[in-house]
mmCIF file of the N, C-alpha and C atoms, coordinates in Angstrom:
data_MODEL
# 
_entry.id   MODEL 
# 
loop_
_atom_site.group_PDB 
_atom_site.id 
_atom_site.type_symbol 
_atom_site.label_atom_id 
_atom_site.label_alt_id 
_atom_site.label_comp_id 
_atom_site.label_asym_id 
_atom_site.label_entity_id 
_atom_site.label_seq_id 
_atom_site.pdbx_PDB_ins_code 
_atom_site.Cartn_x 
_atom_site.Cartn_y 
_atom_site.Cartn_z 
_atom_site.occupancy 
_atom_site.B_iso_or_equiv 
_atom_site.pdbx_formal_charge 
_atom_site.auth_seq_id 
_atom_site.auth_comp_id 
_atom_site.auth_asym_id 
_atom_site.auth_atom_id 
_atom_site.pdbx_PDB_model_num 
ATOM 1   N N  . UNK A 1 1  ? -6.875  12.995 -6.424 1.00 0.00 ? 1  UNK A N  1 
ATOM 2   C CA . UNK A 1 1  ? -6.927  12.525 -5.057 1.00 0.00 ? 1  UNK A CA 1 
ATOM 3   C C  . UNK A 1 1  ? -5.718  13.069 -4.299 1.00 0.00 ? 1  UNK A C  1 
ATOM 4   N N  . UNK A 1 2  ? -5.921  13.417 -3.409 1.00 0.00 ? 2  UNK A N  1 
ATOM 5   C CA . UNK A 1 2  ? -4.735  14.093 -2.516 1.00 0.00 ? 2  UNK A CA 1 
ATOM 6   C C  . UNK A 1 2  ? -4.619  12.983 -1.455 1.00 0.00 ? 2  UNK A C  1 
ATOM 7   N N  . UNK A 1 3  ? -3.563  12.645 -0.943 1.00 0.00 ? 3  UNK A N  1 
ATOM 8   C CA . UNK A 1 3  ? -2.837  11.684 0.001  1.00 0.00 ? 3  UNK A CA 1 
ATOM 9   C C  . UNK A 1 3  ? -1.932  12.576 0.755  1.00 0.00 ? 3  UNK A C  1 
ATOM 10  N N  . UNK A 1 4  ? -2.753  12.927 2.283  1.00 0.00 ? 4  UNK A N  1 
ATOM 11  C CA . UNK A 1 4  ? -2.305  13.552 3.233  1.00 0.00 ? 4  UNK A CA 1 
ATOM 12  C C  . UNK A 1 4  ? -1.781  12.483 4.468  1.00 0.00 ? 4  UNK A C  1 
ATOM 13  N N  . UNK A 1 5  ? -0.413  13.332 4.926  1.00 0.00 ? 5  UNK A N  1 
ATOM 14  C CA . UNK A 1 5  ? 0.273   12.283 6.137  1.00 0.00 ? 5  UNK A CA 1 
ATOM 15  C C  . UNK A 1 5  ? 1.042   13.765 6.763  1.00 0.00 ? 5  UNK A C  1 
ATOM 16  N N  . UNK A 1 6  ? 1.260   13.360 8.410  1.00 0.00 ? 6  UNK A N  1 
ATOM 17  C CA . UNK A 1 6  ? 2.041   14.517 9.294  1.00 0.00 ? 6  UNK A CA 1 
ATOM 18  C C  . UNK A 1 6  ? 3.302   13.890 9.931  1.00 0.00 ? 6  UNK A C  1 
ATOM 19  N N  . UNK A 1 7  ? 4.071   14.248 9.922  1.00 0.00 ? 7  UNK A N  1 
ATOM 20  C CA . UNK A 1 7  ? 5.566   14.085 10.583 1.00 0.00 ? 7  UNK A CA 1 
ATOM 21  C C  . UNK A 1 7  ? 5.773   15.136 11.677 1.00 0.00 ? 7  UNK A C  1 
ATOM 22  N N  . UNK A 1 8  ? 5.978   14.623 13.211 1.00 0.00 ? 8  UNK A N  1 
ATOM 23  C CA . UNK A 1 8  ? 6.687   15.552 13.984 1.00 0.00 ? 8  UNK A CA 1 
ATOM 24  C C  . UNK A 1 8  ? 8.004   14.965 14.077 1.00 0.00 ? 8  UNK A C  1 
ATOM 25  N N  . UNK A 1 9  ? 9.157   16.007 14.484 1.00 0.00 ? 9  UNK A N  1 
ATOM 26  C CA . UNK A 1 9  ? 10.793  16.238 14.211 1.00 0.00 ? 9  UNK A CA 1 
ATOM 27  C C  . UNK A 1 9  ? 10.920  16.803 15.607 1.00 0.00 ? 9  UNK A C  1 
ATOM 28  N N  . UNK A 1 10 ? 11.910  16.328 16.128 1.00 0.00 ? 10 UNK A N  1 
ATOM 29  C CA . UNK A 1 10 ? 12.695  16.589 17.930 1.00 0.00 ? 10 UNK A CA 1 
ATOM 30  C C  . UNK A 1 10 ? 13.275  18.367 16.714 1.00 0.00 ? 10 UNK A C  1 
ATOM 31  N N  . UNK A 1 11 ? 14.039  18.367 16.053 1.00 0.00 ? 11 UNK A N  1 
ATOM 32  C CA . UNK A 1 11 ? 14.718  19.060 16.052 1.00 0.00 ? 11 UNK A CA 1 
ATOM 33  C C  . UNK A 1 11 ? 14.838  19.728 14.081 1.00 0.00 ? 11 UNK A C  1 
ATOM 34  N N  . UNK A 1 12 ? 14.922  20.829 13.622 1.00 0.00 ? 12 UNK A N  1 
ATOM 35  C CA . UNK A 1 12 ? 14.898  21.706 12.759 1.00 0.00 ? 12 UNK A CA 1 
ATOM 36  C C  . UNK A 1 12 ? 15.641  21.424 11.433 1.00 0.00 ? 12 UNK A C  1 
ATOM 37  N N  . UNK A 1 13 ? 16.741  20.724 11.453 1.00 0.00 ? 13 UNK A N  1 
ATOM 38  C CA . UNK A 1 13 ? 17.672  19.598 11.095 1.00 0.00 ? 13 UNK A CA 1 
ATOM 39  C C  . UNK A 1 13 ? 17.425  18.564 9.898  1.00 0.00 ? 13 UNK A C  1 
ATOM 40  N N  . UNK A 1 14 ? 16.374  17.973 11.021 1.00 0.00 ? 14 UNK A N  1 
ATOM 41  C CA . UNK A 1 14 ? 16.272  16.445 10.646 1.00 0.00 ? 14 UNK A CA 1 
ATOM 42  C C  . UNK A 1 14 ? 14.756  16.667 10.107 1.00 0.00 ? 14 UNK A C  1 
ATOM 43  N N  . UNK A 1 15 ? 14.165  17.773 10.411 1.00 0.00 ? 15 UNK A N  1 
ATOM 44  C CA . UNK A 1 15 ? 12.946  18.414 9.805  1.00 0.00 ? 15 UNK A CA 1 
ATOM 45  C C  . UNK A 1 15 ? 12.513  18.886 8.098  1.00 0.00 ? 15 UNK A C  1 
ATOM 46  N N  . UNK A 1 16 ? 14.451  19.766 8.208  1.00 0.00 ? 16 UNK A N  1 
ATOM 47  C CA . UNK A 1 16 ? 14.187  20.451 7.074  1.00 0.00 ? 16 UNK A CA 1 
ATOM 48  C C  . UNK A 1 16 ? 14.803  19.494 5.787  1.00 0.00 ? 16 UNK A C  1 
ATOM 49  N N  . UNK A 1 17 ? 15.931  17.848 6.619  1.00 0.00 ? 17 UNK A N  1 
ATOM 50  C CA . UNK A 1 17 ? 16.321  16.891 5.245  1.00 0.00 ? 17 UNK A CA 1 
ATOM 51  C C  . UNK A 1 17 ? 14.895  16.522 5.322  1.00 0.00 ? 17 UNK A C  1 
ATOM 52  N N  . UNK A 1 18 ? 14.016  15.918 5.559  1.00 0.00 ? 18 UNK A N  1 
ATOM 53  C CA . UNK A 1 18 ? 12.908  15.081 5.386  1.00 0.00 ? 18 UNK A CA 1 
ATOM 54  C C  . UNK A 1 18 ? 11.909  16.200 4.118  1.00 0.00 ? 18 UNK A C  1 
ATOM 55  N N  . UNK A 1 19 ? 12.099  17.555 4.500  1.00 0.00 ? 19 UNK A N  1 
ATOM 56  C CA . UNK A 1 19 ? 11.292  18.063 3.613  1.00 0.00 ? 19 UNK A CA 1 
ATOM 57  C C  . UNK A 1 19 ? 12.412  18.511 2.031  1.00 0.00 ? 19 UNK A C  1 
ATOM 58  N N  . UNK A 1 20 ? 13.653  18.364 1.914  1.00 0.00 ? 20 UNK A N  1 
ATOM 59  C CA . UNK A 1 20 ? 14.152  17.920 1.048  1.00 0.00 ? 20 UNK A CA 1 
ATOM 60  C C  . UNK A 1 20 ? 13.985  17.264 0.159  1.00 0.00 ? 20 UNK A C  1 
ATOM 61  N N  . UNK A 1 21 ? 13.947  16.023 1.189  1.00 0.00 ? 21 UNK A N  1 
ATOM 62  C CA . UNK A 1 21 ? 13.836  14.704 0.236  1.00 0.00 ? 21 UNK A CA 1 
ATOM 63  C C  . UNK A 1 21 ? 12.775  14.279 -0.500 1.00 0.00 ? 21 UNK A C  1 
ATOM 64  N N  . UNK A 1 22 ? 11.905  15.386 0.449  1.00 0.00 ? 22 UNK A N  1 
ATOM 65  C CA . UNK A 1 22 ? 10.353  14.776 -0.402 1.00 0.00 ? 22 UNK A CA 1 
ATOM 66  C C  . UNK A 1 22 ? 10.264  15.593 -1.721 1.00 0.00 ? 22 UNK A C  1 
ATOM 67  N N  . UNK A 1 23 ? 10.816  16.938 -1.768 1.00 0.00 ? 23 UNK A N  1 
ATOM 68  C CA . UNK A 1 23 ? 11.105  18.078 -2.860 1.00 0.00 ? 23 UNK A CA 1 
ATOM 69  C C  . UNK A 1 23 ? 11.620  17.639 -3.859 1.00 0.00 ? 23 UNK A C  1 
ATOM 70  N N  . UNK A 1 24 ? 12.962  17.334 -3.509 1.00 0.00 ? 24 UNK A N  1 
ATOM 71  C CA . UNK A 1 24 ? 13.939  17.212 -4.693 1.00 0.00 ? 24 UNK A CA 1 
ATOM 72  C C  . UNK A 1 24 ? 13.990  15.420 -4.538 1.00 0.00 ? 24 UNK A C  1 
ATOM 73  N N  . UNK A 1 25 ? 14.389  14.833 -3.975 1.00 0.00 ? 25 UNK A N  1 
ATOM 74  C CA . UNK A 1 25 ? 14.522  13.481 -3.538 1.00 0.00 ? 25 UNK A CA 1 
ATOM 75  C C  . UNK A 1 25 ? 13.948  12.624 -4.390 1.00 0.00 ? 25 UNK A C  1 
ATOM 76  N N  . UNK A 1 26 ? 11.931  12.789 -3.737 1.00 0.00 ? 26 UNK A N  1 
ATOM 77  C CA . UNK A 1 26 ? 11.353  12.155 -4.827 1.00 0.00 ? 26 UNK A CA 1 
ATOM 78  C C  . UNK A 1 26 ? 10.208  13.172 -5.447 1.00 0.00 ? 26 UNK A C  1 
ATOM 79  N N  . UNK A 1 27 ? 10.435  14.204 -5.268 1.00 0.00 ? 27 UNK A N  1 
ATOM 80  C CA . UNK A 1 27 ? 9.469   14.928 -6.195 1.00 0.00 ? 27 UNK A CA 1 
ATOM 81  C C  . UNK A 1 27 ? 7.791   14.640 -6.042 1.00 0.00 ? 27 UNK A C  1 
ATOM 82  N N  . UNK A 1 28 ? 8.102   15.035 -5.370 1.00 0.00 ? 28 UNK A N  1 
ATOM 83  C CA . UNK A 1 28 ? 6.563   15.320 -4.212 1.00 0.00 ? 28 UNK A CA 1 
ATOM 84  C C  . UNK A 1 28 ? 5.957   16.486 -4.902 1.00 0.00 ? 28 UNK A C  1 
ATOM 85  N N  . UNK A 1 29 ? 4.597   16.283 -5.590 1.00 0.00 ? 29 UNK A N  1 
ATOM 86  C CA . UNK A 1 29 ? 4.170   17.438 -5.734 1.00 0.00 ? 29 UNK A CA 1 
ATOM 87  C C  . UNK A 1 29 ? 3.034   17.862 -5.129 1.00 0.00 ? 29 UNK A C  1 
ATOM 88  N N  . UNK A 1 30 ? 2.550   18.942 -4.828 1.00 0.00 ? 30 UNK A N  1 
ATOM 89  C CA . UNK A 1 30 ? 1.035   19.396 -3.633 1.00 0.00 ? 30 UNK A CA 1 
ATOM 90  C C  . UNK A 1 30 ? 1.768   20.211 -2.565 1.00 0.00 ? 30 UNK A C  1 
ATOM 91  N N  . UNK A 1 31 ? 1.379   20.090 -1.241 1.00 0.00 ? 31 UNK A N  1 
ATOM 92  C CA . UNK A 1 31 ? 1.608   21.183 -0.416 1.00 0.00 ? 31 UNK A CA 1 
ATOM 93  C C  . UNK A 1 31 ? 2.275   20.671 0.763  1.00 0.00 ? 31 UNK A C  1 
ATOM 94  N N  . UNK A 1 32 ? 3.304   21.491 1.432  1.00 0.00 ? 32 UNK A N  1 
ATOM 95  C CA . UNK A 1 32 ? 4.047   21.017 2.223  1.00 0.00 ? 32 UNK A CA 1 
ATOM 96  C C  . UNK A 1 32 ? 4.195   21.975 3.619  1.00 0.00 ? 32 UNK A C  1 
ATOM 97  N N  . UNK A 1 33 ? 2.995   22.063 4.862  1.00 0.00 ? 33 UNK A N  1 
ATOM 98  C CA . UNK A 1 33 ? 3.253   23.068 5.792  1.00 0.00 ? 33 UNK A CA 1 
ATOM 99  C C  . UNK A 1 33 ? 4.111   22.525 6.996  1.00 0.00 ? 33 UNK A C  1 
ATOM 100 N N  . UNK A 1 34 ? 4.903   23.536 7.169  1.00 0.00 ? 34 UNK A N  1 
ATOM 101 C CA . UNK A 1 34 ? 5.952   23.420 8.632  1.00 0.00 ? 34 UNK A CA 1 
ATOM 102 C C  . UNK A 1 34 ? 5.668   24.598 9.330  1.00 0.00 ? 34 UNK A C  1 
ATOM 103 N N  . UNK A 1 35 ? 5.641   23.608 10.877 1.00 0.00 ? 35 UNK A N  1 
ATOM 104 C CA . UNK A 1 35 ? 5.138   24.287 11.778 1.00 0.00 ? 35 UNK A CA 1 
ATOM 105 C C  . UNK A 1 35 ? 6.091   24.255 12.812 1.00 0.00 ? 35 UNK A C  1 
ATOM 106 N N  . UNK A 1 36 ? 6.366   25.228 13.818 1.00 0.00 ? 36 UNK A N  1 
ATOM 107 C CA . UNK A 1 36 ? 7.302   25.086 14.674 1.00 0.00 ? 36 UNK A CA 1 
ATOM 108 C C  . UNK A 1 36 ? 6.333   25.026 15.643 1.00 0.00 ? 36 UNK A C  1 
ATOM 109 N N  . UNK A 1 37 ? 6.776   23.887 16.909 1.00 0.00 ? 37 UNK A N  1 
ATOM 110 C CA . UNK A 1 37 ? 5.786   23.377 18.051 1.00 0.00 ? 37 UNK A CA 1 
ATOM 111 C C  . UNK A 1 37 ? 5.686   24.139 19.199 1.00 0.00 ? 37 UNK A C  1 
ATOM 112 N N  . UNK A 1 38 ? 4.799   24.319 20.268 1.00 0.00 ? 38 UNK A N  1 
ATOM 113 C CA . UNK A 1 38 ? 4.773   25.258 21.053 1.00 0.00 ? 38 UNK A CA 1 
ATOM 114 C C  . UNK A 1 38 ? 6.443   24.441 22.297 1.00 0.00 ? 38 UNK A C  1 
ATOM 115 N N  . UNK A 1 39 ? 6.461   23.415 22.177 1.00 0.00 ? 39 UNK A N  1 
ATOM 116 C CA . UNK A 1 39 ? 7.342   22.448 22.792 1.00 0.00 ? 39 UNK A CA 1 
ATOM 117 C C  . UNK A 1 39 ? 9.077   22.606 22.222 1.00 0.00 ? 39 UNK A C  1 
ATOM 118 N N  . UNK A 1 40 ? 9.046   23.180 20.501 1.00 0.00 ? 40 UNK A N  1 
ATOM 119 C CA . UNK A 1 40 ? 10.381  23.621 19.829 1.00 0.00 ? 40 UNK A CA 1 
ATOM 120 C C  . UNK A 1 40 ? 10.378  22.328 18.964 1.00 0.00 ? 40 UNK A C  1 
ATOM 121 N N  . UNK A 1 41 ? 10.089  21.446 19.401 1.00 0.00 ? 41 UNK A N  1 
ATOM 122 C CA . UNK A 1 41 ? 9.408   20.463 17.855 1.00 0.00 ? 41 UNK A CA 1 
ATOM 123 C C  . UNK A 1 41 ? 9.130   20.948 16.747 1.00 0.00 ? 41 UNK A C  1 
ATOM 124 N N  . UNK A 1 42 ? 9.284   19.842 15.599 1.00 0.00 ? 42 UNK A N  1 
ATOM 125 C CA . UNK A 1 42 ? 8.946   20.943 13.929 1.00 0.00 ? 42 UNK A CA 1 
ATOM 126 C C  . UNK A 1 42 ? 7.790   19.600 13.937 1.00 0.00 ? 42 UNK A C  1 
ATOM 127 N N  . UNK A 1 43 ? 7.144   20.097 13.128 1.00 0.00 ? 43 UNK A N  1 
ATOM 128 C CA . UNK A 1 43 ? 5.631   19.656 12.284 1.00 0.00 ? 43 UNK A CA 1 
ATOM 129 C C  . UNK A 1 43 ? 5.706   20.041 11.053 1.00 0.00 ? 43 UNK A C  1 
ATOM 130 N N  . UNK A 1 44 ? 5.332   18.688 10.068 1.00 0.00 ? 44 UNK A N  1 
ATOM 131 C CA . UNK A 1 44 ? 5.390   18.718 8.408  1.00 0.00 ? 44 UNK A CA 1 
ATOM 132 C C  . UNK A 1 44 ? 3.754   18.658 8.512  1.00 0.00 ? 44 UNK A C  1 
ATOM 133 N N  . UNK A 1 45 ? 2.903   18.855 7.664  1.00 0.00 ? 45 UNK A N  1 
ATOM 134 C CA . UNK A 1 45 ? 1.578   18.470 7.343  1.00 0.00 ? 45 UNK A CA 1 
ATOM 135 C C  . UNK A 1 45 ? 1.697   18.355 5.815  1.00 0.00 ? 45 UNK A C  1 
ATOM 136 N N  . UNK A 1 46 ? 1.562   17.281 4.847  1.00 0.00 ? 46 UNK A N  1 
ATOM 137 C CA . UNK A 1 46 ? 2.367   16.775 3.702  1.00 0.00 ? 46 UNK A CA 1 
ATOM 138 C C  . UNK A 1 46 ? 0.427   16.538 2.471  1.00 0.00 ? 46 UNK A C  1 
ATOM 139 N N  . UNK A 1 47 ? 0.633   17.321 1.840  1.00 0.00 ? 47 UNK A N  1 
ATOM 140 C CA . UNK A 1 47 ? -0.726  17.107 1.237  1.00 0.00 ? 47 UNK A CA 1 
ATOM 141 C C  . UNK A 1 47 ? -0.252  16.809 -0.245 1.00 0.00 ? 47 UNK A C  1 
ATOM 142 N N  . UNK A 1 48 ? -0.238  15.803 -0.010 1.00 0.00 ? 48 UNK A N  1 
ATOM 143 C CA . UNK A 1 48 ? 0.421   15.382 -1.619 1.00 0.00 ? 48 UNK A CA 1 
ATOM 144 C C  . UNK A 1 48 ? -0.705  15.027 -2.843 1.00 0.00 ? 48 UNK A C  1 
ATOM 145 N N  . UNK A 1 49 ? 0.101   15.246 -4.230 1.00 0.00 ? 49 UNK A N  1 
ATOM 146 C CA . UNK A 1 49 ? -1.040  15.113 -5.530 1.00 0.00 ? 49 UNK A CA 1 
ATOM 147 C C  . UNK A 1 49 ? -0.830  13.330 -5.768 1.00 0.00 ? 49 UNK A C  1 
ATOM 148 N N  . UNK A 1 50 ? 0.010   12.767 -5.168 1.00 0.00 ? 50 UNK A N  1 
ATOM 149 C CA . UNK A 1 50 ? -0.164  11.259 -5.450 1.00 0.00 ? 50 UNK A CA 1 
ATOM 150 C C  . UNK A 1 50 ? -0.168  10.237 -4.496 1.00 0.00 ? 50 UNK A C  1 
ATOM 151 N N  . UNK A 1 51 ? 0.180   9.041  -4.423 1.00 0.00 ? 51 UNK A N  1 
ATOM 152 C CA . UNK A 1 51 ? -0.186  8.403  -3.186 1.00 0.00 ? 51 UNK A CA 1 
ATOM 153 C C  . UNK A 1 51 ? 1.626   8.139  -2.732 1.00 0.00 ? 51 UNK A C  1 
ATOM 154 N N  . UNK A 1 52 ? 1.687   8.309  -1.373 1.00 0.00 ? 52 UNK A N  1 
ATOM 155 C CA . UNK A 1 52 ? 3.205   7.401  -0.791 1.00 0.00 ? 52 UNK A CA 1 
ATOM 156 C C  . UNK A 1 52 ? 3.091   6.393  0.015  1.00 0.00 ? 52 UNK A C  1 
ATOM 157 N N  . UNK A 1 53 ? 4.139   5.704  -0.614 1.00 0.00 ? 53 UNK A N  1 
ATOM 158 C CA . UNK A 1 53 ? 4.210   4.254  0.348  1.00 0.00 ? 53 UNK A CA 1 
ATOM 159 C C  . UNK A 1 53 ? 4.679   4.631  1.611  1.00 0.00 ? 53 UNK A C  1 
ATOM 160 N N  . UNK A 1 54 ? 4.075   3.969  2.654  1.00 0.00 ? 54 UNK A N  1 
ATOM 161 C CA . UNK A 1 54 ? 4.269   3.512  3.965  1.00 0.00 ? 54 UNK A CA 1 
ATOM 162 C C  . UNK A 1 54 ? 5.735   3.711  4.399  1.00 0.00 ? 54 UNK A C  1 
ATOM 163 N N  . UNK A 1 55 ? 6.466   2.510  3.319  1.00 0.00 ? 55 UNK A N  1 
ATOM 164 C CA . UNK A 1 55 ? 8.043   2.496  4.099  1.00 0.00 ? 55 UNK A CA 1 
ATOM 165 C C  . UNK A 1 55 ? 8.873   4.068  3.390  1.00 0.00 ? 55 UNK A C  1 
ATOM 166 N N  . UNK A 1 56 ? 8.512   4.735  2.303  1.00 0.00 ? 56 UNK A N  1 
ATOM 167 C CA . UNK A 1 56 ? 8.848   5.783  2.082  1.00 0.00 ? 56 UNK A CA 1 
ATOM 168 C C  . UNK A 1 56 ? 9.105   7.093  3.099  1.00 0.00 ? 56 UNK A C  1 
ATOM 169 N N  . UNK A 1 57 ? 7.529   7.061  3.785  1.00 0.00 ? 57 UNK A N  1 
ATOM 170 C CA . UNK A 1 57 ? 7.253   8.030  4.994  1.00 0.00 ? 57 UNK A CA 1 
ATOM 171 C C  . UNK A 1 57 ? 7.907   7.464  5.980  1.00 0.00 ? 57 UNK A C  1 
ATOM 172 N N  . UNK A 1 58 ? 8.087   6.279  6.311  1.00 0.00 ? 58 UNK A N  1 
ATOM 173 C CA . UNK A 1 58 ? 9.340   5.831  7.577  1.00 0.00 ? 58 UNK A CA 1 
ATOM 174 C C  . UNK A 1 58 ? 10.110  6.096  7.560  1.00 0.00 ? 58 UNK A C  1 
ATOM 175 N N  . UNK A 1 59 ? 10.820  6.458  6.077  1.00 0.00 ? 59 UNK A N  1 
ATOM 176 C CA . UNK A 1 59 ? 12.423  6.692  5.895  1.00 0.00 ? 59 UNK A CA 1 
ATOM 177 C C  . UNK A 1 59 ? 12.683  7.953  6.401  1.00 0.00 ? 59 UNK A C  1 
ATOM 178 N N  . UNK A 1 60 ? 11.376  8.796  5.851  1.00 0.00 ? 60 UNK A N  1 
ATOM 179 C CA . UNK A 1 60 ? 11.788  10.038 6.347  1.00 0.00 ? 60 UNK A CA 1 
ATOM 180 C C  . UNK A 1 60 ? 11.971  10.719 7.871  1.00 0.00 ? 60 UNK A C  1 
ATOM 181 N N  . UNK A 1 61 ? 12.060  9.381  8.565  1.00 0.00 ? 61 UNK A N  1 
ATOM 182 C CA . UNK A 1 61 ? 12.338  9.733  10.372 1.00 0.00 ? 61 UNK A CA 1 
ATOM 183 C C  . UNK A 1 61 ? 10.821  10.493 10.913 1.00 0.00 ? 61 UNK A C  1 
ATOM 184 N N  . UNK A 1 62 ? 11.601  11.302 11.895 1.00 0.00 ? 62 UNK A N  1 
ATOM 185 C CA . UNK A 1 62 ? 10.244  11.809 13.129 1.00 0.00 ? 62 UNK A CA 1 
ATOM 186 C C  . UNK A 1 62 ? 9.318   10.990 13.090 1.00 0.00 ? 62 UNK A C  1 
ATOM 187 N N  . UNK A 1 63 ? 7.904   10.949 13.850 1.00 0.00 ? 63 UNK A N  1 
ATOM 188 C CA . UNK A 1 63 ? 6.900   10.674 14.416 1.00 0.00 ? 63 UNK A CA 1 
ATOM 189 C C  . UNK A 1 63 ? 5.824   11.110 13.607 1.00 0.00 ? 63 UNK A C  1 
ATOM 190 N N  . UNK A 1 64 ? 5.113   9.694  13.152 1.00 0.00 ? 64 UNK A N  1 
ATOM 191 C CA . UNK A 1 64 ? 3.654   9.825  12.562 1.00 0.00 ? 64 UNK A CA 1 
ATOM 192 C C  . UNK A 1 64 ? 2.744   10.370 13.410 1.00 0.00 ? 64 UNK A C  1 
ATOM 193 N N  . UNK A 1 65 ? 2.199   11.430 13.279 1.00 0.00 ? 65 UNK A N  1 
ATOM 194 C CA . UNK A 1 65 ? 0.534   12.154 13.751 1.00 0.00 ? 65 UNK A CA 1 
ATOM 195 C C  . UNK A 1 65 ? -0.465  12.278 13.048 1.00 0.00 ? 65 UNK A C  1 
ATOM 196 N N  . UNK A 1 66 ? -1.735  12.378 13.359 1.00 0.00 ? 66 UNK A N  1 
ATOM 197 C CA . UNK A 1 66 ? -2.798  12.462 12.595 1.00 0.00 ? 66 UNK A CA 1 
ATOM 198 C C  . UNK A 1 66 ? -2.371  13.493 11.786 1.00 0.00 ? 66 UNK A C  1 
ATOM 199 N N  . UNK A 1 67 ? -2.638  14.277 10.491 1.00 0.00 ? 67 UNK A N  1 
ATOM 200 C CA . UNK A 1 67 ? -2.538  14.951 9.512  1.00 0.00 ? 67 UNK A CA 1 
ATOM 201 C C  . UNK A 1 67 ? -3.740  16.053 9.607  1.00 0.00 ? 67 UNK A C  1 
ATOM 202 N N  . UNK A 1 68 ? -3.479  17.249 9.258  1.00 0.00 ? 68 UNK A N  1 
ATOM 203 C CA . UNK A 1 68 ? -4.760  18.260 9.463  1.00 0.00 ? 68 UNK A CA 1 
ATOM 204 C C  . UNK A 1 68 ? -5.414  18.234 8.231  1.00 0.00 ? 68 UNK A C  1 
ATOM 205 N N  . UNK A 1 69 ? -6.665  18.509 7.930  1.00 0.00 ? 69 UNK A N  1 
ATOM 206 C CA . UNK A 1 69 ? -7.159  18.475 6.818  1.00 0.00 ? 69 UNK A CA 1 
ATOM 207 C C  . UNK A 1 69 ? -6.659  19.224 6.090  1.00 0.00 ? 69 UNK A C  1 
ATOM 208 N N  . UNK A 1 70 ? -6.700  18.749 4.178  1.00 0.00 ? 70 UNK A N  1 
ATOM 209 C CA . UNK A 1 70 ? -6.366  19.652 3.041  1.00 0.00 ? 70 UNK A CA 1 
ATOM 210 C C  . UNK A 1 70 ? -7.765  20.446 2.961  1.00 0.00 ? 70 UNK A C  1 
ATOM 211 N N  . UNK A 1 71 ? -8.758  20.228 3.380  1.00 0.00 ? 71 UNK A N  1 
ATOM 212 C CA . UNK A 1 71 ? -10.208 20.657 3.114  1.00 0.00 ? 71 UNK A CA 1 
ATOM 213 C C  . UNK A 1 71 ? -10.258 22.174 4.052  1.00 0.00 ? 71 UNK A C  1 
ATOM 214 N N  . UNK A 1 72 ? -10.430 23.248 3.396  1.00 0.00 ? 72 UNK A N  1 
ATOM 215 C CA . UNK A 1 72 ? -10.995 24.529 4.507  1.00 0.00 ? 72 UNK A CA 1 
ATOM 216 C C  . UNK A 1 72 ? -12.370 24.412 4.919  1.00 0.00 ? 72 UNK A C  1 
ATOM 217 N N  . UNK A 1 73 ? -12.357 24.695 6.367  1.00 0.00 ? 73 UNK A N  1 
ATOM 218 C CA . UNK A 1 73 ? -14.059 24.351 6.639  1.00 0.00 ? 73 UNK A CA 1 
ATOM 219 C C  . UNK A 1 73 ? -14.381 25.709 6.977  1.00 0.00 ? 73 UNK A C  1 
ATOM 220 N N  . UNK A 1 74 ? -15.824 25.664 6.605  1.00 0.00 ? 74 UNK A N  1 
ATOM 221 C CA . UNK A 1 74 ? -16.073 27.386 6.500  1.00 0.00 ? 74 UNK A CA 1 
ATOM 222 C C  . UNK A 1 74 ? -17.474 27.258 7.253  1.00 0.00 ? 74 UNK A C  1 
# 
């Protein structure tokens, strides 16, 4: 089961500890895309192999958004 969640980040910073922490921190394993915003905002799209708690993803700051699918549609 994959457990997908999106984080937007004001700034590049506070973007790239959050994707740290999920790496090394707690060892996040699955897929991790960053996107830089047409606005200069960063975007995580977080497709993880296990499930995360709620207050986990809070810790990691920025702004909850809907998540893009792990699924390719063809």
């Amino acid at each position: 089961m994959i457990f997908s969640f999106a984080l937007e980040f004001e700034d590049e910073k506070t973007m790239r500890a959050a994707v740290k922490k999920l790496w090394d921190g707690l060892k996040i394993t699955g897929e991790i895309e960053v996107n830089r915003l047409s606005d200069g905002r960063w975007r995580i799209d977080v497709h993880a192999e296990s499930t995360v708690r709620e207050s986990t993803i809070e810790a990691l700051g920025g702004t909850r958004v809907k998540a893009r699918s792990a699924v390719a549609r063809i």
